[in-house]
Structure formats: structure tokens, C-alpha cells
N, C-alpha and C positions, 0 to 999 in steps of 0.2 A: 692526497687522494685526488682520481679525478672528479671534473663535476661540470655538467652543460650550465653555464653561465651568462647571462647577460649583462652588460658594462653599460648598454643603455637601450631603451624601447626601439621596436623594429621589426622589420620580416623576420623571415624565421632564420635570414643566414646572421641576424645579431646575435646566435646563440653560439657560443663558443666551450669547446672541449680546454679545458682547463688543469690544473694542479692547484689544490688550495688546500688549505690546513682543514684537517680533521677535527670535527665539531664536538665539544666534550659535551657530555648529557649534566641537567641540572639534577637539583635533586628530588625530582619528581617525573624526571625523563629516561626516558632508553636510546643508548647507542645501538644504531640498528647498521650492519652488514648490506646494504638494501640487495637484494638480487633482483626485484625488477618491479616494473613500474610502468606509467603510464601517459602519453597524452590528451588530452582531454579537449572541448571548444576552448573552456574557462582558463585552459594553460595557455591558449594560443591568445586571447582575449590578454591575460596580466604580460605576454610577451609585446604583444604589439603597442602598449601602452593604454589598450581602450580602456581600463579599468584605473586607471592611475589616480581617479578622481576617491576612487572607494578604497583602494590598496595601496599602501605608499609602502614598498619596498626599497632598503639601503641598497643602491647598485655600488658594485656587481654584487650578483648574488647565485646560487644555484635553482633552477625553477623546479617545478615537481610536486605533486601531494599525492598521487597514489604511489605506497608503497607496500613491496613484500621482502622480508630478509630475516636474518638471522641476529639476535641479542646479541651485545659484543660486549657491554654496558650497563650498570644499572645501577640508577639515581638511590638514595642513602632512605629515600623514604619512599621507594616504589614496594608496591607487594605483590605478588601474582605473576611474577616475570623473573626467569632467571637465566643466568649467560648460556647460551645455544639454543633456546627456546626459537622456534619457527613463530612470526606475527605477520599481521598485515594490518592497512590501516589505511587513514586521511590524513594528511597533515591540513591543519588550517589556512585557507586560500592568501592570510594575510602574513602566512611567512611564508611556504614554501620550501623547499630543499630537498625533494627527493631523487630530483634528478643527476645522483651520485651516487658513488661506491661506498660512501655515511651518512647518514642523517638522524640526530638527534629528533627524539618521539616523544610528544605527550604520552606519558604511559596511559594516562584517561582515555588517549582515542585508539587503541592499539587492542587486538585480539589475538590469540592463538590461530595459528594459518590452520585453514583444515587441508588435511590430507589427503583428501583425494582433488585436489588439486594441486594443479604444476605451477612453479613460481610465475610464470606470465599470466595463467589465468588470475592465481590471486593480487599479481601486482596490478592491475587490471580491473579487477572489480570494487575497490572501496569506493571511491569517489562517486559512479554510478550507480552503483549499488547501492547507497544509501540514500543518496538523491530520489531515484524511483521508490524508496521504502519507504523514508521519511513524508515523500508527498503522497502516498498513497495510504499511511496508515497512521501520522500527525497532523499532515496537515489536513486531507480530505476525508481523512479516516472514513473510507469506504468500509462496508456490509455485505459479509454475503449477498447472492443474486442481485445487488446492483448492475445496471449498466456502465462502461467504463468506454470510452473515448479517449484512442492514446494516439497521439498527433507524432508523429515523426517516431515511429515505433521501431523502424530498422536501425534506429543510432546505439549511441554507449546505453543512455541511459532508458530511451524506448524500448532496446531487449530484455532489460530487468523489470521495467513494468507491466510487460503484455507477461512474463512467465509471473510477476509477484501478487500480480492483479488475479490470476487465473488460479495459483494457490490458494487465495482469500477467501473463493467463493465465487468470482463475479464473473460479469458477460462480458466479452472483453474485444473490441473493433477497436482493430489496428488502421493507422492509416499511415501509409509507404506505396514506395515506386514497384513496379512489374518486377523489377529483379531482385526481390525482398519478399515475393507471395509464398512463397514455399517456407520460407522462411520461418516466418509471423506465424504461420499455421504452424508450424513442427515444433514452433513455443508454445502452442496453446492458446493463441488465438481466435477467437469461436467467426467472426469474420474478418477479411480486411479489403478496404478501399482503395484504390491502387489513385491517386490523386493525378497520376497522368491521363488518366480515362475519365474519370468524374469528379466532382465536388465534394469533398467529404464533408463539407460545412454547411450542404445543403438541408436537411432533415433537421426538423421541429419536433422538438421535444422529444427528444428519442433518446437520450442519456442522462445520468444520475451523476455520472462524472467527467471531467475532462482532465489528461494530465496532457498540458501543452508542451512536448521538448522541442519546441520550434519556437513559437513564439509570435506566431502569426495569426493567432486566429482573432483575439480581438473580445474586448467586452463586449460590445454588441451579438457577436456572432455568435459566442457561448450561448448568451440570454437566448438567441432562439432554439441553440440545440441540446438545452436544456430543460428538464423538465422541471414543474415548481420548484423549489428549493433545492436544484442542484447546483454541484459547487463546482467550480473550475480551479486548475490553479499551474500556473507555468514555472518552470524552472529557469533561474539566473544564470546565462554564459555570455550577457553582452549588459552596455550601460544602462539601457532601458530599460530591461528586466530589473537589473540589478539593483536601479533607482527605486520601481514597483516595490520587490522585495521587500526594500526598506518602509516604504509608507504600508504596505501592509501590516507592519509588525504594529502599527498606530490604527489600525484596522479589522481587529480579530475574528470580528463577525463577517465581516465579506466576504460574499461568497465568491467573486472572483480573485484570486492572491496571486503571491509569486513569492519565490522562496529561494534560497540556496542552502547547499549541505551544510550541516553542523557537526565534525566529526566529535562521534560520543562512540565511547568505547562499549557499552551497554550495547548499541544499534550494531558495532561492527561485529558484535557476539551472535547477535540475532540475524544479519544476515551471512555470518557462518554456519547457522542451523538450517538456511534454506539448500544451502549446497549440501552439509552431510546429508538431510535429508530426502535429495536426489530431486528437487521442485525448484529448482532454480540452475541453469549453467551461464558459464560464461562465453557469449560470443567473440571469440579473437578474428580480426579481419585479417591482421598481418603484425608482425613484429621486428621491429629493429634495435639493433646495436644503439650502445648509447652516443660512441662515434657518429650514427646517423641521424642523430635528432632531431637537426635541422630539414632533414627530407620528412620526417615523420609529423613536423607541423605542418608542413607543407601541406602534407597530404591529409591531416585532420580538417586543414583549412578551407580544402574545394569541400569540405561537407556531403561526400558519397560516401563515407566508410560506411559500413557493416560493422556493428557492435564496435568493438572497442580495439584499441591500434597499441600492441604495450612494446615496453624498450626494456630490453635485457641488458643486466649488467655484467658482466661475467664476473664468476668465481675469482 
């Protein structure tokens, strides 16, 4: 099969289009078909090697976790899945593989694809999509009419929170660049801060929550744009976070956290009900061939995308 590969850490041109044997599923796994998928900061982050310290991947190897495709396979003790079934899913950041024409699936993180979507939007939404869910309804588990503070809201995972924050119940200030206003609004964000014009960090105590997908704002600065007992919490795509992350999990009560996805297949059911239920879409900025992967981190890497950048595999 083919499969974009790394042989060792680097820019994005260390990823190489390959032929490599075809990955048999265990007994608890799905051989998945993948038709398309995803890149992400955190793909670009275990490519460069910044994460090497948290992720020890066997090089070479194929990179990849969001996946959409078709059951080819199925493990001796999977249940709920059977060969031609449509899924989509996460693969765990500490293997990886879906950036390929196969990939072997935890069947536990894997859900029925929904059908009004096309294989790029669903290749495309696990990884953020869960991330914006899990931090907004595990870890901060916000309440209706709270206030909600979403830092970097025109990105992958910023468009799933401003539209998943706004299904909840809650008030939802976006902050993004001038050419993201229209945007952020036509998700259902009730204001947005345009950070080239002003400070979004400026206002006291005017929020109940913050989901930082940036990364920048800082314990200090939450504490002031927080109101008593509000909680912050940033998502992991670089060492910093990723370290946070970890000492948070030693940390349960703090109100400021930091976290990374956990794919559970339960979560990717649940945010399959946000899309049939028409309260959640996927923002595609652009899509490439899997031959072009390596422009496609490129391009995840200046950090201007609009929602999310996926790679199609062909049929």
C-alpha cells in the first residue's frame, strides 16, 4: 500500500510517499480502507520531532490519526462493525498511521461515519472534534448560559468549539483575525474579538470559561478574565502544553489545565450526533492528495488555516 512516511524527524519535505506492507488488524482492531484524513498542529509537531520526548515512534513509520474509510477487516473479538461499514475515528497520537491507503483501528475508537457527510469532512473532524468536545464537556464541563472564551477560534479545533460551546447553551466570544469575522459569527458565535484591533485578554472577569487552542494566554491572564471559580484549560499541540497536560492529570482540581484527545469511541458516537443533528459542521479550508502531504504540513505550519486542511486518499 501506499503511505506518507517518515524515516527520521524534520520539515515537512522528511515525509515520504511510500510502499509498505499492509497492516493486519489484531484481535480487537479494524482493517480500515482509509479514504481520507487529516493534518493537524500535533501531526506537524510528532513530524518535526518536537514531541519525541512524549511519543517514541519506531521510524519509519506512516503518520496520521484522523481517519475516514471503509472496514476491509475485522478482529475475531470486535462487535458492532462489519466488512463495508462506513467509520471514522482518532487513532492514538502515540502510534499513528493513517496517513495511508490501510490502517489498522482500535475498534474502541472508531464510529459509524455519518452520512451526511463526505469523506473529507469526516476525515477531518475526529481529532478536533473531540478535542473541542472533550475540553468543553470533560474537562471544563461547562453549563448552559455560561460565558465561554475561545482563543484561536478560526482554527481546526476553535470551529468545533465556538459551534459545540453554542449547542450547550452558552455565550460564546470568539477571538480570531479580520478575515475569520464572518466566520465565527455564521458558527454561532454571539461576539468575536478580532486580536489585530484589540486585546482579547484585556477584560476582568467577564468569563466562566476559556478554551485556549493557542496557547498563549497564560495563568496569570485567565485569573484576571475569569470570573471566581472559572476554569481555563488549553489544548496540547506543542512540548509545553503537552508537559502541562501531563502534570495536570496530578492536578484534578485546578482550575487552569491542559489536556490532549483521548480517542474513545463512546465521544466519536457523540460527536457523530452533533452533525446528524445539523448543530455542528465541518470547516474544510483546503484539501490535498495524499502525494501532497508534504505541502499540506507546510501549510498547517504558518498557522493561518481556517478550520481544518484534510488529504484525500483516492479510491
Amino acid at each position: 500500500m501506499r503511505a506518507a512516511v517518515i524515516s527520521q524527524y524534520g520539515r515537512p519535505e522528511a515525509l515520504e510517499i511510500r510502499e509498505v506492507d499492509k497492516p493486519t488488524p489484531g484481535p480487537r482492531q479494524l482493517l480500515v480502507r482509509v479514504r481520507a484524513s487529516s493534518v493537524n498542529p500535533v501531526d506537524c509537531a510528532i513530524r518535526s520531532g518536537a514531541l519525541r520526548s512524549f511519543i517514541r515512534l519506531r521510524l519509519p513509520t506512516p503518520l496520521g490519526v484522523d481517519f475516514a474509510g471503509v472496514v476491509e477487516g475485522v478482529g475475531r473479538e470486535v462487535e458492532g462493525f462489519a466488512v463495508g461499514d462506513e467509520v471514522f475515528g482518532f487513532i492514538d497520537i502515540r502510534v499513528c498511521g493513517a496517513h495511508a491507503e490501510y490502517a489498522v483501528i482500535d475498534a474502541a475508537a472508531a464510529a459509524k461515519k455519518p452520512a451526511s457527510l463526505s469523506w473529507e469532512e469526516a476525515g477531518a473532524s475526529p481529532g478536533s472534534g473531540l478535542t473541542a468536545q472533550q475540553a468543553l464537556t470533560s474537562v471544563v464541563a461547562v453549563r448552559p448560559g455560561e460565558r465561554v472564551l475561545i482563543n484561536g477560534a478560526g482554527g481546526g479545533v476553535g470551529t468545533f468549539a465556538v459551534q459545540i460551546a453554542k449547542a450547550l447553551g452558552c455565550h460564546v466570544t470568539a477571538v480570531g483575525s479580520t478575515s475569520k469575522r464572518e466566520l465565527l459569527l455564521s458558527l454561532g458565535a454571539d461576539e468575536v474579538i478580532d486580536y489585530t484591533k484589540q486585546d482579547p485578554f484585556a477584560a476582568r472577569a467577564a468569563y466562566d470559561v476559556i478554551i485556549d487552542c493557542v496557547g498563549n494566554i497564560g495563568v496569570f491572564a485567565a485569573r484576571r478574565l475569569l470570573v471566581a471559580g472559572g476554569r481555563c484549560v488549553e489544548v496540547a499541540s506543542n512540548p509545553k502544553i503537552m508537559l502541562r497536560a501531563l502534570l495536570s492529570k496530578l492536578l484534578p482540581s485546578k482550575p487552569y489545565k491542559s489536556m490532549y484527545v483521548v480517542p474513545r469511541g463512546s465521544d466519536v458516537e457523540a460527536l457523530a450526533g452533533w452533525f446528524e443533528r445539523n448543530e455542528v459542521r465541518v470547516v474544510l479550508d483546503r484539501t490535498y492528495p495524499l502525494e501532497k502531504i508534504a505541502e499540506a504540513h507546510a501549510y498547517v505550519e504558518r498557522g493561518r488555516s481556517t478550520g481544518k486542511v484534510a488529504i484525500s486518499i483516492a479510491a
